[in-house]
VOGU-3710 file (C-alpha; in Angstrom, 3 decimals, decimal comma):
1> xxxxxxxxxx> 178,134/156,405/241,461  176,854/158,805/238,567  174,694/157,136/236,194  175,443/157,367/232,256  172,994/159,013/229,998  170,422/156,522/228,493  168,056/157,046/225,789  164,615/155,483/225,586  162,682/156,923/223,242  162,944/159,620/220,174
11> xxxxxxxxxx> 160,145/161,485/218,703  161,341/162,873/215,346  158,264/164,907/215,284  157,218/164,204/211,412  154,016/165,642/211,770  154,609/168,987/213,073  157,889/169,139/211,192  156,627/168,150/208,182  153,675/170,954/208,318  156,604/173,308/208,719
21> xxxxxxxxxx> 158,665/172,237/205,667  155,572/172,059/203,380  155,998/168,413/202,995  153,235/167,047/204,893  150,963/166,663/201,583  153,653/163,564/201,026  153,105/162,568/204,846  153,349/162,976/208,241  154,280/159,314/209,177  157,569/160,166/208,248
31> xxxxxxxxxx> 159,880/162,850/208,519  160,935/164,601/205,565  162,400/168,072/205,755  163,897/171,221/203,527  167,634/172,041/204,049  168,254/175,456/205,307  165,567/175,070/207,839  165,353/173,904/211,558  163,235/170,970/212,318  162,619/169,958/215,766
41> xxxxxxxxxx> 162,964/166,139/217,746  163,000/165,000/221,500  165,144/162,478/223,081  163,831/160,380/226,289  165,945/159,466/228,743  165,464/156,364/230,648  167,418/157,078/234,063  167,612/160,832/234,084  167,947/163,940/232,462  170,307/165,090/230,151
51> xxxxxxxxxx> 172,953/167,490/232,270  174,600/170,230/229,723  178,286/170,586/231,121  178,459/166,883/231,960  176,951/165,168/229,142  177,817/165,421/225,691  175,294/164,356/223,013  177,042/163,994/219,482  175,020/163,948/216,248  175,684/161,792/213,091
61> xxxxxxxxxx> 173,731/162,089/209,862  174,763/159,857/206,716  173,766/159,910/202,954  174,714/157,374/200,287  176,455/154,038/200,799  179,605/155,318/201,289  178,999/157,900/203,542  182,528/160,561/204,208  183,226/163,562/205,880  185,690/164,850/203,522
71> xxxxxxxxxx> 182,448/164,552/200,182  179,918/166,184/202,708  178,201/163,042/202,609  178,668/162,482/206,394  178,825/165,441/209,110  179,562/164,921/213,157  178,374/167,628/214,932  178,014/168,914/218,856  174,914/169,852/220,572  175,480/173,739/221,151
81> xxxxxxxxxx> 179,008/173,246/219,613  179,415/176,793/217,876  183,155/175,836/216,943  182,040/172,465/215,258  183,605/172,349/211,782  180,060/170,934/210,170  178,388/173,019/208,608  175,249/171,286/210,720  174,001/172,438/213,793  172,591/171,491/216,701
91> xxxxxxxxxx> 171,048/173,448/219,666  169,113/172,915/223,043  165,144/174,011/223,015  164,566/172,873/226,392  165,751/170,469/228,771  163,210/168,487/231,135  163,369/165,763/234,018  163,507/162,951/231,376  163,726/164,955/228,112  165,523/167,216/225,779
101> xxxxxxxxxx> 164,056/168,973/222,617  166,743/170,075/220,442  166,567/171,603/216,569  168,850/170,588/213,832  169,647/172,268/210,588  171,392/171,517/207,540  173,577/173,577/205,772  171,509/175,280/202,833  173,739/173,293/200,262  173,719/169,959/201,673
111> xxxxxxxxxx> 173,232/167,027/199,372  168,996/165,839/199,919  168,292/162,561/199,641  167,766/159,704/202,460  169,646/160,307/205,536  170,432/158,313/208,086  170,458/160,093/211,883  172,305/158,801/214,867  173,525/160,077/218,339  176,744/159,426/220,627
121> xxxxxxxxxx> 176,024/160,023/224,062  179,233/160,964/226,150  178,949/160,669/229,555  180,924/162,681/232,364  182,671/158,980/233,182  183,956/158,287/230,310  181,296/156,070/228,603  179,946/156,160/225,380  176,835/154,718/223,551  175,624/155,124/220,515
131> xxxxxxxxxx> 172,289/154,736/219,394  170,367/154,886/215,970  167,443/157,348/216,168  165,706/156,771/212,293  165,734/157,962/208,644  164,720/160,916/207,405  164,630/162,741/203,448  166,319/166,121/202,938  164,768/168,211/200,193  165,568/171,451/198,439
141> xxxxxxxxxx> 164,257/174,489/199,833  162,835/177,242/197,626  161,779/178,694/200,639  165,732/179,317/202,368  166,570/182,662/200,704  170,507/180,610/201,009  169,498/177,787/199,061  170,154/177,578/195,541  166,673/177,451/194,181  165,477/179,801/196,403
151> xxxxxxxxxx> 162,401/181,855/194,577  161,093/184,942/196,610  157,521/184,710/195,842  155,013/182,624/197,997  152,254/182,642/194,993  155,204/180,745/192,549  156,296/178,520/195,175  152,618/177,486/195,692  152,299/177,085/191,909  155,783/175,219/190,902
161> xxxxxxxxxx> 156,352/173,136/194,242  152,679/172,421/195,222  150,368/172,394/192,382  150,130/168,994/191,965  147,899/169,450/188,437  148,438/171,530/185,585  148,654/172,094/181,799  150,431/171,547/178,984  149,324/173,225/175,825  149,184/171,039/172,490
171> xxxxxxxxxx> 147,550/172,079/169,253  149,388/174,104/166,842  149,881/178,154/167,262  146,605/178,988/165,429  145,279/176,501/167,983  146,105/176,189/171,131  144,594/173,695/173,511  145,279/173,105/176,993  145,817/169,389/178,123  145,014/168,446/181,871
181> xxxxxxxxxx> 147,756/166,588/183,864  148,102/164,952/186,995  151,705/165,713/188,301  151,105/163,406/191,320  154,536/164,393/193,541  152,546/164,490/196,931  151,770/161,213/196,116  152,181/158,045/197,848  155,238/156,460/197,607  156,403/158,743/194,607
191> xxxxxxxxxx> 159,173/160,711/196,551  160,815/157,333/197,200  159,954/156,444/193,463  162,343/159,733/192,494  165,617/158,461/194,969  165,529/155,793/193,396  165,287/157,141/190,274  168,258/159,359/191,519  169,946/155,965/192,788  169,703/154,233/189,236
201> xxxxxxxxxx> 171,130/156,574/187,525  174,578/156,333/185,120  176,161/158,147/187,689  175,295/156,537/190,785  176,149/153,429/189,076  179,430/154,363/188,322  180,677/155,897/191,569  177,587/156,657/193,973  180,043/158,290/196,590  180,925/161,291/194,458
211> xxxxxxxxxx> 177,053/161,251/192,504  175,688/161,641/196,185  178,054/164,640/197,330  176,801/166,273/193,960  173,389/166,005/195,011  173,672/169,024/196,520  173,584/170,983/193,415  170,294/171,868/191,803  172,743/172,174/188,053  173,937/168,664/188,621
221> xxxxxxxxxx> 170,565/167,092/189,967  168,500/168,125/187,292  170,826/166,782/184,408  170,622/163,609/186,101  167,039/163,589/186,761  167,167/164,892/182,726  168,891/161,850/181,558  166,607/159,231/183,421  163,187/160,239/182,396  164,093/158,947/179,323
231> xxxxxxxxxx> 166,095/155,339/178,658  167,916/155,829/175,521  171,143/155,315/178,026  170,032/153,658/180,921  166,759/151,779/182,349  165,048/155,282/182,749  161,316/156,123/183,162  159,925/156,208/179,793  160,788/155,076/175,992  159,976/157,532/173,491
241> xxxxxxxxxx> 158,005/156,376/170,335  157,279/158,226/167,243  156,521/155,794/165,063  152,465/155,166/164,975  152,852/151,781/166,627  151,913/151,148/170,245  150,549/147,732/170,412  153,065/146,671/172,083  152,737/150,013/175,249  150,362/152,790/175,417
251> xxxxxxxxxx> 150,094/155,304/172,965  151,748/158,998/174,344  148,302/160,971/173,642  146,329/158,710/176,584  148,429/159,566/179,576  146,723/162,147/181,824  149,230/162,017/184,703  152,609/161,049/186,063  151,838/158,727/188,776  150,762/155,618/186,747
261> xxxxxxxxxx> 153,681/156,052/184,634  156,127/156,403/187,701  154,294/153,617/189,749  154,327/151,494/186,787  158,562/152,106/186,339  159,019/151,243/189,823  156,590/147,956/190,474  158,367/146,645/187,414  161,856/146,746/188,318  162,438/149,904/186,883
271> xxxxxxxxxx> 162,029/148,516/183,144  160,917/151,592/181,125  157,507/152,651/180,299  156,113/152,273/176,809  155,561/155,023/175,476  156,306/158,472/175,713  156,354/161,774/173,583  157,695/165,376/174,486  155,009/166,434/176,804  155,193/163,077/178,329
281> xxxxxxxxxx> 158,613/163,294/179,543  158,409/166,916/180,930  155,479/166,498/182,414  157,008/163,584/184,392  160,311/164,905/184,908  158,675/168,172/186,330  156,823/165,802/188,868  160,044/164,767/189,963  161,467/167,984/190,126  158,827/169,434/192,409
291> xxxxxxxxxx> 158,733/166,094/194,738  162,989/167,139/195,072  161,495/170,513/196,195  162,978/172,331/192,702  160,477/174,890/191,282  159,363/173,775/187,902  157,064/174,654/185,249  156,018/173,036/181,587  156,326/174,802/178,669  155,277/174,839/174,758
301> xxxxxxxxxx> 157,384/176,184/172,101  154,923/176,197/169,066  156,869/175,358/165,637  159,788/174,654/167,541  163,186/173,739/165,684  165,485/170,860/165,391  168,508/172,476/164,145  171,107/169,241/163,858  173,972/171,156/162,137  174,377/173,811/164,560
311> xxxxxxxxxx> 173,866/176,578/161,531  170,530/177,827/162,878  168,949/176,805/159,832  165,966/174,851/159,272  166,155/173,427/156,262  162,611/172,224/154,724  162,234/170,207/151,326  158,859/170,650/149,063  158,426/168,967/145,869  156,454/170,110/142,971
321> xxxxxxxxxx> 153,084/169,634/144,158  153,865/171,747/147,513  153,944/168,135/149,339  156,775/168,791/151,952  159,318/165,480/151,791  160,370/163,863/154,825  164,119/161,410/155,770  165,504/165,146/156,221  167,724/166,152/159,226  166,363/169,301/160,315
331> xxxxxxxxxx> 162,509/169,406/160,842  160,201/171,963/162,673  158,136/170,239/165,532  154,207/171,648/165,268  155,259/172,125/169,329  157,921/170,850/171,349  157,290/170,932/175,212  160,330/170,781/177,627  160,973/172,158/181,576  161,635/175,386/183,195
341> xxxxxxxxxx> 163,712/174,948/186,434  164,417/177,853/188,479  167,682/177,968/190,042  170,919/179,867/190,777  173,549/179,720/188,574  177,247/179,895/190,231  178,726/177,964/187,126  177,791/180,747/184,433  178,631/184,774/185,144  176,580/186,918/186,978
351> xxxxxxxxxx> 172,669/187,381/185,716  172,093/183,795/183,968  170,382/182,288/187,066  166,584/182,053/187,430  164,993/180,150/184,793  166,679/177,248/183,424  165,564/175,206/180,274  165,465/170,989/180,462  164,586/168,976/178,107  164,358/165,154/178,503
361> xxxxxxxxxx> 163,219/164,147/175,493  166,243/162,355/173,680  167,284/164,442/171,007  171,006/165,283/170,918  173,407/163,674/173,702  174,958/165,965/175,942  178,319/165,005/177,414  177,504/161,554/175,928  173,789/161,382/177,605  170,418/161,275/176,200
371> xxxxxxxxxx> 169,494/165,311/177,994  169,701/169,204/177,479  170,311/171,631/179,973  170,251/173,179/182,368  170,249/176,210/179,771  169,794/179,859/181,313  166,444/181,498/179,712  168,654/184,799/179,828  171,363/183,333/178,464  169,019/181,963/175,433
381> xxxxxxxxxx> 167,487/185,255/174,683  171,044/187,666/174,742  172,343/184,911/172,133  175,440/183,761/174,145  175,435/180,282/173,174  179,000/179,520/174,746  177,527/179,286/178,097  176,582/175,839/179,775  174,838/173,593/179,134  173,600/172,581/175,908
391> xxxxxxxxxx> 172,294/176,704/175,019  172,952/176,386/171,138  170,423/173,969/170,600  167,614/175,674/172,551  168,317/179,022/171,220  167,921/176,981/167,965  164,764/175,716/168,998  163,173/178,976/169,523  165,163/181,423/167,269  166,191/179,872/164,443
401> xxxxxxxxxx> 165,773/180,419/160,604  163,369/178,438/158,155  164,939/177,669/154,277  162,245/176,128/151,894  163,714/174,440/149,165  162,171/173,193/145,681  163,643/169,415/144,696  162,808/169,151/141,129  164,710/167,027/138,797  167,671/165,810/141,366
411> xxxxxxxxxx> 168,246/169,733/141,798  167,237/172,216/144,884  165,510/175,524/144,075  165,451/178,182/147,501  161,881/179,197/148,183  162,097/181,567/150,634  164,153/182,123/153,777  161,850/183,023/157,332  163,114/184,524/160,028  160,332/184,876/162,406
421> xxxxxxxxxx> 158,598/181,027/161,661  160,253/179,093/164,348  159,186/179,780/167,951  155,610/181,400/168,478  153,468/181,257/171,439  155,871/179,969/173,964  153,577/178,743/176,830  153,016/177,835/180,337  150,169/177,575/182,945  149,415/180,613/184,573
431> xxxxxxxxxx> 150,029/181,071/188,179  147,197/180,072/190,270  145,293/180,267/187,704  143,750/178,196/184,614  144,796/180,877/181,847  148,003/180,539/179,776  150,885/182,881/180,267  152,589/183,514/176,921  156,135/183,922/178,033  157,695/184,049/174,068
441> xxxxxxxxxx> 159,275/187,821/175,394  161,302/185,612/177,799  163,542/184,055/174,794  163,681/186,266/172,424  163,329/190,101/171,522  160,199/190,642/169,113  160,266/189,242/165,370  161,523/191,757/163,178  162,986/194,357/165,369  166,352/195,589/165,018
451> xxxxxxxxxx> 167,842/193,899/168,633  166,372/190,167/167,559  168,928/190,010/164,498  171,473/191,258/166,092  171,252/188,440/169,205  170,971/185,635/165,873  174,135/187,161/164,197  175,650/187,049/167,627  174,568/183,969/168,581  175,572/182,228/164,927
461> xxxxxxxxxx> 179,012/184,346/165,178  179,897/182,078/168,555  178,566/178,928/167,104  181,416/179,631/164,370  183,698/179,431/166,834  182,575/176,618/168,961  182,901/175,084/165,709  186,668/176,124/164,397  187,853/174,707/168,176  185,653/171,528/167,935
471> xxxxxxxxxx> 182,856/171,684/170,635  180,848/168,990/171,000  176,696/169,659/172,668  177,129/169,413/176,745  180,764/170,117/176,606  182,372/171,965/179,755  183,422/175,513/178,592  185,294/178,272/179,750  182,547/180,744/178,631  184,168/183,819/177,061
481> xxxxxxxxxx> 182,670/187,345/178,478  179,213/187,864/177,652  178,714/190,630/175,030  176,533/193,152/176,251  173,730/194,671/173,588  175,392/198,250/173,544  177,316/200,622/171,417  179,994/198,228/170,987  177,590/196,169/169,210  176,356/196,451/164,921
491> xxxxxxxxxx> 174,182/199,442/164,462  172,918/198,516/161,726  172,706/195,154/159,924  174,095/194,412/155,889  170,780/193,599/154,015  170,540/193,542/150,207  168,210/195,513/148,389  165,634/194,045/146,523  165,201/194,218/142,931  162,151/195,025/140,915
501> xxxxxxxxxx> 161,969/191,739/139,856  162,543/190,351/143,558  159,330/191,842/144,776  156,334/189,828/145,734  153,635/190,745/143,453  151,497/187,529/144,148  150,289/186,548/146,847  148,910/183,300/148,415  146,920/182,219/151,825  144,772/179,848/153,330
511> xxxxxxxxxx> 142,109/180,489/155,158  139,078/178,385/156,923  135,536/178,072/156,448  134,567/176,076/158,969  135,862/174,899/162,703  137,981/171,747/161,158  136,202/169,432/163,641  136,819/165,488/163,578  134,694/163,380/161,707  133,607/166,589/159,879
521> xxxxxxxxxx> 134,605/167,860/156,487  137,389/170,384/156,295  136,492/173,399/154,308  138,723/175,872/153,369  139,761/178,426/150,718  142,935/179,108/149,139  142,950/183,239/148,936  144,923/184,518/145,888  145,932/188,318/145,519  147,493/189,972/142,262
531> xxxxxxxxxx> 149,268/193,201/144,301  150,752/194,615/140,676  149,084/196,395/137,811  149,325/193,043/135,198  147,455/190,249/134,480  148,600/187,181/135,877  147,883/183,515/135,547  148,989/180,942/138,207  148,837/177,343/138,412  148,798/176,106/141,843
541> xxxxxxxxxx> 149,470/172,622/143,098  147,559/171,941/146,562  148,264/169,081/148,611  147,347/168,060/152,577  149,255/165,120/154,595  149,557/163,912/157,974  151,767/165,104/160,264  153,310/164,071/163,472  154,067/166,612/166,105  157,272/166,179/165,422
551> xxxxxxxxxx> 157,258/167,502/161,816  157,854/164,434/160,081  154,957/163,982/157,219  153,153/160,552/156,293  152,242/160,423/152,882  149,894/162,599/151,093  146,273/161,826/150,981  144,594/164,659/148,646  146,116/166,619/145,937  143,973/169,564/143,420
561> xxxxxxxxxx> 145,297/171,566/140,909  143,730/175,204/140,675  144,249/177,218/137,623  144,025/181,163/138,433  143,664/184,332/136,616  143,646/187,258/137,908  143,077/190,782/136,999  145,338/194,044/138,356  145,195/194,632/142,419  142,403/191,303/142,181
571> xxxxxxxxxx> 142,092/188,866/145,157  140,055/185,809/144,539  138,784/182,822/146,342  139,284/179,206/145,497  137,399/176,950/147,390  138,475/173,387/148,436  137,041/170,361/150,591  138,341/167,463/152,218  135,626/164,564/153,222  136,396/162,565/156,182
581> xxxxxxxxxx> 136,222/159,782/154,082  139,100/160,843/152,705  141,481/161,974/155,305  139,883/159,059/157,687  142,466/156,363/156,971  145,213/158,726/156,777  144,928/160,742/160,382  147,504/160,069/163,038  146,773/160,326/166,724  148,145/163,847/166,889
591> xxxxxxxxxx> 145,396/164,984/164,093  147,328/167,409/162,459  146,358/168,169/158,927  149,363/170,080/156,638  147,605/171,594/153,499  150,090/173,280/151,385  150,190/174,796/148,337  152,701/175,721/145,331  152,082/178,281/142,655  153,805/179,484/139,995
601> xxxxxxxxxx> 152,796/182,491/137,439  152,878/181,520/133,540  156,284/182,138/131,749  158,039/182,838/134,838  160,215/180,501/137,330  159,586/182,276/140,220  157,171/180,014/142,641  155,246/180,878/146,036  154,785/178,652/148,580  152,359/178,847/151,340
611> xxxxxxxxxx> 150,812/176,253/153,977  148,478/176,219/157,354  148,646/173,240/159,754  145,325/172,412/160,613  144,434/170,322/163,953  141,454/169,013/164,227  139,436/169,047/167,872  137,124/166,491/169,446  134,048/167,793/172,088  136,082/167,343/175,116
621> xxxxxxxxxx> 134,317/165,302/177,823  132,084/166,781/181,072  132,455/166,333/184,057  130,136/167,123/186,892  130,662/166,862/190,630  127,567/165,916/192,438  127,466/167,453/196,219  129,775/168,881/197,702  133,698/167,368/198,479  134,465/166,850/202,104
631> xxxxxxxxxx> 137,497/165,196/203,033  136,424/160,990/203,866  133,369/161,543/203,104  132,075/159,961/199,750  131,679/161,816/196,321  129,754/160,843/193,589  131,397/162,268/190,147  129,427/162,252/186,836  131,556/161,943/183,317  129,639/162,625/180,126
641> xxxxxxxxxx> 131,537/161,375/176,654  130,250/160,741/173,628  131,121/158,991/170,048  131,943/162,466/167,519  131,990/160,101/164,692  129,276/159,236/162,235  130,366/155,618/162,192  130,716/153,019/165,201  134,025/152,700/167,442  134,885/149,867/169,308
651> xxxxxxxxxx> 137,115/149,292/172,299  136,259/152,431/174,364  138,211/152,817/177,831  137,554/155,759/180,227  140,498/156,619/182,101  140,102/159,221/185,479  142,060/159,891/187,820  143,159/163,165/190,095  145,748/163,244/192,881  143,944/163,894/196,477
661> xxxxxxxxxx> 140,670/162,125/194,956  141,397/158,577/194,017  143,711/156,534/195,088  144,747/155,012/192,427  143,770/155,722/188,179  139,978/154,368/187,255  139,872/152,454/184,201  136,163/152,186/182,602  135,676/149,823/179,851  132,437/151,059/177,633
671> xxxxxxxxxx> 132,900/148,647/174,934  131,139/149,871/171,779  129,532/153,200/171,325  127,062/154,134/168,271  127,831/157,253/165,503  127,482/159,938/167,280  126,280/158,434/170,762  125,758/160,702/173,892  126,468/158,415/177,091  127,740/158,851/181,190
681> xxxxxxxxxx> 129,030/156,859/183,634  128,697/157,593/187,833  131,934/156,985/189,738  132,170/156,889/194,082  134,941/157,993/195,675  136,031/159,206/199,035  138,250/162,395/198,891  141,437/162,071/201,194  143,040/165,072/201,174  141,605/168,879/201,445
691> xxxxxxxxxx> 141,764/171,777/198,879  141,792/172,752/195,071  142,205/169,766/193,666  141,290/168,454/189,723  139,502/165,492/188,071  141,600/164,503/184,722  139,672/161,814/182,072  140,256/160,476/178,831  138,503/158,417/176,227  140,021/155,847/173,651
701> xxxxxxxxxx> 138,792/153,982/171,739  139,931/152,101/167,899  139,473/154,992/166,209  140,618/157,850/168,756  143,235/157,865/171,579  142,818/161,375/173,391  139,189/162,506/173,859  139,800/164,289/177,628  138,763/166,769/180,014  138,511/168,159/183,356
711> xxxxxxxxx> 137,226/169,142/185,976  138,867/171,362/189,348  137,153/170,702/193,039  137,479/172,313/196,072  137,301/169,673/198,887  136,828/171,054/202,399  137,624/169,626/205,797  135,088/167,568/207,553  132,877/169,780/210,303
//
C-alpha cells in the first residue's frame, strides 16, 4: 500500500535568501524577505519523494492575530496552482529522491510584518497532514518595480534603505552644521523593536485585524509609524521636551543615534523615552522606516514656520527695544527637521507620488493624532493644499509669510511684511556622499519670482475654502482638480505702489567681526546706511536673547542704545560686544544668540527693524582610527576632546558608538576637565560587520551637552 507524504525537515534558507533580499545586514539566522520577490526553501521527506500528479502540497501563510482570507491577512495557495485565487504563488525548482525546492512569492502589495508559514500535504489516498514549517518577516521592496515604494535607482536605494549613518543639519541658515547619527536599522533586534512598535499602536489596539490588512500600504504605515515615535497619544518612542529641564531624562542635543533610544523603549515596556526634539524624532522614525524597507531621508527646513491659524502668516511681536516677545501662537523655528518618504501615491491624482513629507514631532493632530503626513513634495510646491494629508501646514512651514509687529502702549504697530523669510536652505545628506544637497527648489519656486506668488495666492485661495466648509488638519478629502500653472492662471499679480514717503531710505544690518565661538566674546557691528540726500538721526535700541530652536525667546540678557547721525548716501559702523560673562548664565543648550535691533529716525514714526541669529560652535572632537579595520579582528580607536571654556566643567561623559563597530553605546566618564584642557581616551573594539561604516561621539558635561564628532571607517573582510 502507497505510503503518504511525510515531511522531516525544512530549510527556509535565511542565509542565501536573505543575501538576496538585502536583508542579511539584520541576519541570516532568520529569514526575512521583500514582497514582490521569490525566495527559495526545501522540504525533506522522510519516506519518499514528493510525486507531482499524486501529491498535493498546500501552502498557508498568516499575519496578525486574527488572520482572514477575505482582509488579505491569510492566503492558501497550490504548489504550481496557476488558477489559485491568492495572489501568492508557489512553484517547483526541483524535485529529488527525498527533497523538493520550491520558491514562493508574495504579491507586491501584501501586508509585511511577521508571518507565520505552514504546509498541508495531500496525499493520493486521501490523507492529510499538516505541518508548521517557521516564521518569517515580510518587508517592503523598493527594489520590485510593482511595489509601492519602488525607487529606480540602485545608488538611492543604497543611500535611503542601507545607510545605516547619516546627517542631520542644525545651526541656523548663516550656519549650517552637520550632526552625525547612528540610524542603527540593521541592528540587532531593532526590526522586531519596529513590529512591535507597529503592534502598539492606536490602531492595532483598537482593531488589529483591519490595522494588519492596512499594513500593506506604505500611506497608511507611515502615519502610524508617524504617530508612535512620539507619545502625546499613546506609549510611543519618545516624549518631546522644550522646556530647558531634563533632570529627570536626557537632554535632546546628546543623542547620537537611534538604537539606544529604541532599545531603551523596548527593554522598558515600551514606556517612552525622555527626551526628544525635532531631529530626534525623525531621525528615529527614519530608522524605522528603512528597517520596514521604505526609502527615507532627513531633512532641515531652516527658519521654518508654525503657522497655527491656517492664514500663512507668521505673526512676530517686538517691543520697543527690538526684544522679540514670546506666549505668541505662531513662531518661526531657527530649523525644523522632519522625513522624506518616497512612495506612490494612488490616493492623490496622477504626479503627487515620489517624495512624501512626515513629520513626527507633535505639533498639530491629524485626524485626532499627534502626526503630519504623508504630504506629496509636489503637491507642496504647486500650492494645492486640498490634497491629503496634512499639506497646508507644511506648505506653511516652508512658504509662508513673516508680519513684524510693534506692541507699544497696549497697541500693535506693522513693521514690515516678508515674503521670502520662512524656508531657506532646505537640507538633506547627499547621496553616498558626506556633502549636503540643498533641495529648497523641491518646495518651492525661487523667492521673488513671478510663479512663487502665484502658488501662495493659490495655495491661501484653497485654504479659504477648506475654511468656509470647515476642514479640520488630517481630514479625508475629495481633492478638487489640481490647477495647473498655465494661462488659465493670474498673469500678473495686484501690488500697490509705493509712495515717496513709503520708501526705505535707511537702512540697518548686522554684521560679524569675529567667528562667535563659545566661551569667546561675540563681536559684532551694527552697519547703518543713509540711501537719501538728508541728514538723518536715528536712535536705535539693540537687544540679544536666548533662543530655543523652536523660536520661543528666554529673556533678554544685554540691551545698548546707539545714537546715529548720518550724513547724505553715509554708511557707518557701530561697534558692539558681548562678554561671555555676560551671555554665560543666559545660553540654552541649542546656543542660539538673537541680537536685534530697532531704530527709528528723529521726528518721524516710521521704525526699522533688523536682527541676525547667531549660533555659537564648539571645536568638535577627533577621532583617529589606529590600524586598519578587519572584520573580528580588534581595533583600537583614539578620541581627542577638550574643555573650550576658560573656566572648569564638571561631570564630563563621552558617549561613542557606531552601528557595525560596537555592540552596544560606550559611555566614558572623565569627571572634571581644566579651562581649556586638551585630553584623549583609547577605546578596543572588535569590528563585526564589513564596509563603510562611522564612529559617532559626544561630550557633556555641566556646562555643555553636545560637543560631537565623527569619524567614517572602511572595515574589510578578514584574509
Amino acid at each position: 500500500m502507497a505510503q503518504g507524504l511525510e515531511v522531516a525537515l525544512t530549510d527556509l534558507q535565511s542565509s542565501r535568501n536573505n543575501v538576496q533580499h538585502h536583508t542579511e545586514e539584520i541576519t541570516v539566522d532568520h529569514l526575512l524577505v521583500r514582497r514582490g520577490q521569490a525566495f527559495n526553501l526545501t522540504l525533506y521527506f522522510r519516506n519518499r519523494g514528493f510525486q507531482p500528479g499524486r501529491d498535493n502540497i498546500i501552502f498557508v501563510v498568516e499575519t496578525g492575530p486574527l488572520p482572514d482570507l477575505a482582509l488579505g491577512t491569510r492566503a492558501v495557495f497550490s504548489l504550481a496552482s496557476h488558477g489559485s485565487p491568492s495572489p501568492w504563488i508557489a512553484w517547483l525548482e526541483t524535485n529529488g529522491d527525498t527533497s523538493t525546492e520550491v520558491s514562493l512569492c508574495a504579491p507586491p502589495t501584501a501586508a509585511v510584518g511577521r508571518y507565520l508559514l505552514k504546509i498541508h500535504v495531500d496525499s493520493f489516498q486521501g490523507s492529510v497532514t499538516a505541518y508548521q514549517l517557521g516564521e518569517f518577516i515580510l518587508l517592503f521592496n523598493p527594489w520590485c518595480p510593482e511595489d509601492a515604494v519602488y525607487l529606480d535607482s540602485e545608488p538611492q536605494r543604497q543611500e535611503y534603505v542601507m545607510n545605516d549613518y547619516g546627517f542631520i543639519y542644525q545651526g541656523n541658515k548663516n550656519w549650517i552644521r552637520p550632526c552625525p547619527w547612528n540610524y542603527g536599522q540593521f541592528e540587532e533586534k531593532i526590526i522586531d523593536i519596529c513590529l512591535q512598535l507597529l503592534d502598539k499602536s492606536l490602531h492595532f489596539q483598537t482593531d488589529p485585524a483591519t490595522d494588519c490588512a492596512l499594513r500593506g500600504s506604505p500611506v497608511y504605515v507611515s502615519r502610524v509609524v508617524c504617530a508612535m515615535i512620539n507619545s502625546n497619544d499613546d506609549n510611543g518612542v519618545l516624549n518631546g521636551n522644550w522646556s530647558e529641564n531634563y533632570t529627570d531624562g536626557t537632554n535632546p542635543a546628546e543623542w547620537t543615534g537611534s538604537v539606544a533610544i529604541l532599545k531603551q523603549w523596548h527593554a522598558t515596556g515600551c514606556q517612552p523615552v525622555r527626551y526628544g526634539q525635532c531631529w530626534v524624532f525623525a531621525a528615529v522614525m527614519c530608522t524605522v522606516m528603512r528597517c520596514l524597507g521604505i526609502p527615507t531621508r532627513v531633512i532641515t527646513n531652516f527658519d521654518s514656520g508654525h503657522d497655527t491659524d491656517g492664514n500663512l502668516i507668521i505673526d512676530e511681536y517686538y517691543d520697543n527695544t527690538g526684544r522679540i516677545l514670546g506666549n505668541k501662537k505662531d513662531t518661526i523655528w531657527n530649523f525644523h527637521v522632519w522625513n522624506e518618504c518616497w512612495m506612490a501615491r494612488k490616493d492623490l491624482p496622477p504626479g503627487y507620488g515620489g517624495w512624501q513629507v512626515l513629520d513626527a514631532t507633535p505639533q498639530e493632530t491629524s485626524n485626532g493624532l499627534y502626526c503630519c503626513g504623508p504630504a506629496s513634495v509636489r503637491a507642496i510646491k504647486e500650492g494645492e493644499v486640498d490634497l491629503n494629508y496634512d499639506t497646508p501646514f507644511v506648505f506653511s512651514m516652508v512658504n509662508a509669510d513673516c508680519m513684524s509687529w510693534l506692541v507699544q502702549g497696549g497697541k500693535e504697530q506693522k513693521l514690515h511684511q516678508d515674503t521670502s523669510s520662512v524656508g531657506n536652505f532646505i537640507s538633506t545628506k547627499s547621496i553616498q556622499s558626506d556633502e549636503r544637497d540643498d533641495i529648497t527648489e523641491n518646495y518651492k519656486y525661487e523667492e521673488g519670482s513671478l510663479q512663487e506668488r502665484q502658488v501662495f495666492l493659490k495655495a491661501l485661495q484653497k485654504l479659504k475654502v477648506r475654511r468656509f466648509h470647515g476642514f479640520r488638519r488630517g481630514a479625508e478629502l475629495q481633492p478638487s482638480r489640481p490647477t495647473p500653472l498655465s494661462q488659465d492662471s493670474p498673469r500678473s499679480l495686484d501690488v500697490p505702489s509705493l509712495r515717496p514717503s513709503d520708501v526705505v531710505q535707511v537702512s540697518l544690518k548686522f554684521k560679524m567681526l569675529d567667528p562667535p565661538n563659545m566661551g569667546q566674546d561675540i563681536s559684532f557691528a551694527l552697519l547703518a546706511l543713509n540711501m537719501s540726500s538728508q541728514f538723518k538721526d536715528l536712535k536705535v535700541n539693540l537687544s540679544a536673547q536666548s533662543l530655543l530652536h523652536d523660536g520661543n525667546p528666554l529673556p533678554p540678557f544685554w540691551q545698548d542704545v546707539a545714537f546715529i547721525t548720518l550724513s547724505p548716501q553715509e554708511a557707518k559702523a557701530y561697534p558692539c560686544k558681548i562678554s561671555y560673562s555676560q551671555y554665560s548664565q543666559y545660553l540654552s543648550t541649542d546656543k542660539l544668540i538673537r541680537i536685534s535691533a530697532l531704530g527709528e529716525e528723529k521726528s518721524s514714526p516710521k521704525k526699522i527693524l533688523v536682527n541676525k541669529i547667531i549660533t555659537l560652535s564648539y571645536p568638535s572632537i577627533t577621532i583617529n582610527v589606529l590600524g586598519a579595520a578587519v572584520v573580528n579582528q580588534p581595533l583600537s580607536i583614539q578620541v581627542i576632546f577638550s574643555n573650550p571654556l576658560s573656566e572648569q566643567v564638571e561631570g564630563c561623559v563621552l558617549t561613542v558608538e557606531g552601528s557595525g563597530l560596537f555592540k552596544k553605546q560606550q559611555k566614558i566618564l572623565l569627571g572634571v576637565l581644566k579651562p581649556q584642557h586638551r585630553a584623549s581616551v583609547i577605546l578596543e573594539t572588535v569590528p563585526f560587520k564589513s564596509g563603510q561604516r562611522q564612529i559617532q561621539a559626544n561630550m557633556r558635561s555641566n556646562k555643555f551637552k553636545d560637543i560631537k564628532g565623527y569619524r567614517n571607517v572602511y572595515v574589510n573582510f578578514a584574509l
